[in-house]
PLY file of the C-alpha trace (Angstrom):
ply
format ascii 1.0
element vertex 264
property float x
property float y
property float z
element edge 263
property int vertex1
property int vertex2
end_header
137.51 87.78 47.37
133.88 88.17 46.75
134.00 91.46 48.87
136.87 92.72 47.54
135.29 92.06 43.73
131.94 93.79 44.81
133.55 96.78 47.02
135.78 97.09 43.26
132.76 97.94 41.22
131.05 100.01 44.10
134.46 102.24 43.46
134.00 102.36 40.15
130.28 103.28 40.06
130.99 106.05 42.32
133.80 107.36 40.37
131.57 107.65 37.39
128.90 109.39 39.29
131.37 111.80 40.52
133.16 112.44 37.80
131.07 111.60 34.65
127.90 112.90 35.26
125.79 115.58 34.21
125.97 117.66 37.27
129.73 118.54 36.85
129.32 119.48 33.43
126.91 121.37 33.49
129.26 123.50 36.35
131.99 123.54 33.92
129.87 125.26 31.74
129.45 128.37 34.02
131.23 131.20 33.48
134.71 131.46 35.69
134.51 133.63 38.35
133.73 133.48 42.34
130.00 132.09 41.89
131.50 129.08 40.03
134.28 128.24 42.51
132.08 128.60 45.12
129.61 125.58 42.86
132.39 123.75 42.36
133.47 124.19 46.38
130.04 123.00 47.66
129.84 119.63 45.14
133.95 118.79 46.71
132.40 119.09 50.11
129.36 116.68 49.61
131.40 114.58 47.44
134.33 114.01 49.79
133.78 116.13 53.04
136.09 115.12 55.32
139.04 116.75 52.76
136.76 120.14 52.06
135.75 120.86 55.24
138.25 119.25 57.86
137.28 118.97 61.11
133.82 118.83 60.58
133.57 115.20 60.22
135.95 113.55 62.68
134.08 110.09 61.71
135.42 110.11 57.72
131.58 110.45 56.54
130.54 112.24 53.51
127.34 113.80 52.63
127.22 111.83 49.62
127.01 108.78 51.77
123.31 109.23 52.01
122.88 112.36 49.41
124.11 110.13 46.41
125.57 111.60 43.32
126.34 114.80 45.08
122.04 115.01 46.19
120.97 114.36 42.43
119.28 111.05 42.91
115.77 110.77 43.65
114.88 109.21 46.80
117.77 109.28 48.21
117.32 113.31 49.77
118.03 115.15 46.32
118.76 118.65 46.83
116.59 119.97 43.47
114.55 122.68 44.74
115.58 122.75 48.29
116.45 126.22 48.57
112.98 127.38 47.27
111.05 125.34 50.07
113.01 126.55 53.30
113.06 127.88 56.07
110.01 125.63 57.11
108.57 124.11 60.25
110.24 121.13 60.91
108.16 119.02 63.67
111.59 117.85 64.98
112.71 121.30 66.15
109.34 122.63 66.89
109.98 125.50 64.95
110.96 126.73 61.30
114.41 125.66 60.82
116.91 127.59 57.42
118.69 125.71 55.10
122.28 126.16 56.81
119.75 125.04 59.99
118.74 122.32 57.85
122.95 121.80 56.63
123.77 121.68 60.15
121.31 119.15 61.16
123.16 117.03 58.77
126.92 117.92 60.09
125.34 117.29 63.58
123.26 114.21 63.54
123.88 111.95 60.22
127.82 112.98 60.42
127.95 113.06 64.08
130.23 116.25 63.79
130.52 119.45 64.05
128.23 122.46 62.74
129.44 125.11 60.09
129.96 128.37 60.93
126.74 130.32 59.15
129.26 132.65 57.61
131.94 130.32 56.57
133.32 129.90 53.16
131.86 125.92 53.05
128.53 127.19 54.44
128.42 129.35 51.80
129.64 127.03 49.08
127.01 124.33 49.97
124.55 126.96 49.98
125.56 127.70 46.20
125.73 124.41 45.14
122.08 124.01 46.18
121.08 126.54 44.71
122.52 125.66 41.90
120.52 122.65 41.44
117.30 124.57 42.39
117.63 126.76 39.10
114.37 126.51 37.21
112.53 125.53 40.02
109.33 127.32 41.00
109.45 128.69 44.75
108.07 126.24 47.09
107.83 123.12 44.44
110.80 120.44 44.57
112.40 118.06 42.28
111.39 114.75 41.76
111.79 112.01 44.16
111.98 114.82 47.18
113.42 112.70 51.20
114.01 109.27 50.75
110.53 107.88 49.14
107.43 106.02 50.83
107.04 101.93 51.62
103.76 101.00 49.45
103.17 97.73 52.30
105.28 96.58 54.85
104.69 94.06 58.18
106.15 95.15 61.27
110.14 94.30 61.21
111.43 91.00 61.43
114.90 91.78 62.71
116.32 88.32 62.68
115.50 88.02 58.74
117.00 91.30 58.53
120.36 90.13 59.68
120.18 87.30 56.79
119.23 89.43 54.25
122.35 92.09 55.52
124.76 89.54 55.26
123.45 88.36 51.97
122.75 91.32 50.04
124.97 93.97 52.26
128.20 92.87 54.25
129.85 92.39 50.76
130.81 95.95 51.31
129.21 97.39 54.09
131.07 94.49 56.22
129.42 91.92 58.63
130.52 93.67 61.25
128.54 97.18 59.59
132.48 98.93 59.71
131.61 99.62 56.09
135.46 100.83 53.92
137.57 103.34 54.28
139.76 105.26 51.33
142.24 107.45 52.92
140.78 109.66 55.97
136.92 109.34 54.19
134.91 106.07 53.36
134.51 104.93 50.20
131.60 102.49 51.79
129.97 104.37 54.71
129.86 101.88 57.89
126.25 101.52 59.07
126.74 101.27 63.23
129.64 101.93 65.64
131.30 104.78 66.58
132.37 106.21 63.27
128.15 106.03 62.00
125.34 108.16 62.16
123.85 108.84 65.57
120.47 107.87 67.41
119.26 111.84 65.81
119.94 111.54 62.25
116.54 110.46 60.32
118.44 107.43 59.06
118.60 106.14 62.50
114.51 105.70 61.91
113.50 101.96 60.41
110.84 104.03 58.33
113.30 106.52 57.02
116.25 104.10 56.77
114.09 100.91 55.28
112.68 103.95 52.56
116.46 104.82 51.75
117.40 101.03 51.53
114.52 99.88 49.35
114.85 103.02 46.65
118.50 102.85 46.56
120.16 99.79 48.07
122.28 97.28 47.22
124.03 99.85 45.01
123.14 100.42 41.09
120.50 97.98 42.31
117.66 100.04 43.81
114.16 98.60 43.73
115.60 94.89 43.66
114.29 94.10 47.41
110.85 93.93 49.06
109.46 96.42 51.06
109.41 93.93 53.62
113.19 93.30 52.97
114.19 97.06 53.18
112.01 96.96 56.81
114.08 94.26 58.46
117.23 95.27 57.49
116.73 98.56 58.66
115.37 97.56 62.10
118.55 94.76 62.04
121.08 97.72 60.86
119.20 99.83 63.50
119.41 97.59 66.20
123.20 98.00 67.07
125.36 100.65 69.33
125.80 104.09 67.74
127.03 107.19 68.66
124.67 109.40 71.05
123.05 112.84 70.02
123.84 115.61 73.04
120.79 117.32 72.33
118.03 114.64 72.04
116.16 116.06 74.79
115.25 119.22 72.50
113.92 117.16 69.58
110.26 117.33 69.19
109.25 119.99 71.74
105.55 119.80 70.86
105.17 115.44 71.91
104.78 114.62 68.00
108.30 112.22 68.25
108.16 109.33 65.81
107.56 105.78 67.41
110.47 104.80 65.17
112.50 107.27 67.07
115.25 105.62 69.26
115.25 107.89 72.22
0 1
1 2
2 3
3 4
4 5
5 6
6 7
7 8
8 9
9 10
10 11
11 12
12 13
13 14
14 15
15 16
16 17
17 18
18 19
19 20
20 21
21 22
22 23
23 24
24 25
25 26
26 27
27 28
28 29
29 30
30 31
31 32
32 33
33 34
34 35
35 36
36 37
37 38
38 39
39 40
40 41
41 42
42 43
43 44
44 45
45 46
46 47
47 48
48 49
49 50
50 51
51 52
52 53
53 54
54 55
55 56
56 57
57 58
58 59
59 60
60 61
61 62
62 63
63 64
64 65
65 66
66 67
67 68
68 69
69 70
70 71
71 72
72 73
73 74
74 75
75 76
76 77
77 78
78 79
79 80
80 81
81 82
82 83
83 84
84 85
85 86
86 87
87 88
88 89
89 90
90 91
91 92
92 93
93 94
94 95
95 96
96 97
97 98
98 99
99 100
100 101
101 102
102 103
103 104
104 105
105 106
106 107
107 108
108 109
109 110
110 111
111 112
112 113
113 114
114 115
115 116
116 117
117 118
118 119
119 120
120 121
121 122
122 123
123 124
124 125
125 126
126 127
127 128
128 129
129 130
130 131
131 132
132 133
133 134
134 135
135 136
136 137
137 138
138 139
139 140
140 141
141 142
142 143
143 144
144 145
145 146
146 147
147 148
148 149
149 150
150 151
151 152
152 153
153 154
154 155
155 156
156 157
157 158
158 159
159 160
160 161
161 162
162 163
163 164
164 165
165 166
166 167
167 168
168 169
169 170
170 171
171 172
172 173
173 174
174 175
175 176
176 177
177 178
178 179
179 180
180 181
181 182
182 183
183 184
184 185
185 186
186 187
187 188
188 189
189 190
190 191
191 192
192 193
193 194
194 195
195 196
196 197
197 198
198 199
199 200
200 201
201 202
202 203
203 204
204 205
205 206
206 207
207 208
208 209
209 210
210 211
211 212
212 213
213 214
214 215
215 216
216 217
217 218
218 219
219 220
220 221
221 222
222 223
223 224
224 225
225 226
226 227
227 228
228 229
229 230
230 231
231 232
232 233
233 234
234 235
235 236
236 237
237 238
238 239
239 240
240 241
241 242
242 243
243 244
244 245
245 246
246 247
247 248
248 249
249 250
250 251
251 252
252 253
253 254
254 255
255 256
256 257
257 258
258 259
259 260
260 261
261 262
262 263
């Protein structure tokens, strides 16, 4: 009952993000034509991606699972300015990656699915919607709250008190068993391990990326409400289970810079 009360208001915090917010509005206000369909195109995909670009996303994740509100929330990877500060090197690839590089990364590793042609009609419409948000944006500045934020102090993990803060503050709707909540063929509550999560390559399979996500942003509507130290164990307990595999591991950080946090 308690889950099914909590997982209720999730819904219904999400459905005024998605459809009350300032973001859509101010896309409504554009003028009709192709530039605006292709706006409005590239906000359906994040919002609910496995409809708006099938196939992609075999697992039933979203972007907006970890870009919430559509990549308008600071701290949580907002999108404001993004298209003004790539391509750039990127330490993972060893080289200077593109945004639809960048896009990509995300189908590949956080969605563990399938890449985006460069020239297809949803490349193109997430590239818009981007853009979009990076109007009024100097070249090579970003919007506030750019990645997922910094830890100001944190010991090293404590995985066990990680589990009892997960099933305290958490499994209400992520589960206990991390299978998060489906609606339909997307989830409404993305599910945190197993085979329909993120894989060992996406950034959120990091503690120091993930526990920087949690801490700025989780429980939901409630974002700042646990330690550092709390955000740290959960991620490493979250962390700590079977997820999918990334093919292409063996290419990441060419140059012997990998993260210690990295779990391969």
């Amino acid at each position: 009952m308690q889950r099914t009360i909590l997982c209720t208001l999730f819904l219904l915090v999400q459905a005024v993000h998605v459809y009350a917010d300032e973001t859509d509005a101010a896309i409504a206000n554009l003028p009709e034509g192709p530039e605006r369909s292709s706006i409005e195109l590239g906000r359906h995909i994040v919002l609910d991606t496995p409809r708006y670009a099938p196939g992609h996303v075999p697992g039933g994740m979203s972007c907006a699972s970890c870009h919430i509100d559509g990549g308008t929330r600071p701290n949580a990877s907002p999108w404001y300015g993004i298209t003004g500060v790539l391509p750039a090197y990127s330490a993972r690839s060893g080289t200077a990656v593109t945004l639809e590089q960048r896009i990509n990364d995300c189908f590949r590793r956080s969605e563990n699915g399938v890449p985006l042609a460069l020239d297809s009609m949803e490349m193109k419409a997430l590239v818009a919607y981007m853009s979009f948000l990076s109007r009024g944006i100097a070249p090579r500045q970003f919007g506030p709250g750019r990645g997922m934020g910094h830890l100001a102090s944190a010991r090293d993990p404590d995985t066990a008190h990680g589990q009892a803060i997960y099933i305290q503050k958490c499994a209400a709707c992520h589960s206990a068993s991390g299978s998060g909540m489906r609606s339909g063929a997307t989830y409404a509550v993305p599910p945190l391990w197993g085979d329909a999560s993120y894989n060992i390559g996406a950034s959120m399979a990091r503690v120091g990326p993930a526990a920087a996500f949690i801490a700025h942003n989780m429980p939901l509507g409630q974002g700042g409400s646990l330690s550092d130290q709390d955000a740290i164990d959960i991620a490493s307990y979250v962390n700590s289970h079977p997820r999918p595999d990334y093919a292409d591991k063996a290419a990441d950080w060419p140059n012997g810079d990998k993260p210690e946090d990295a779990r391969y």
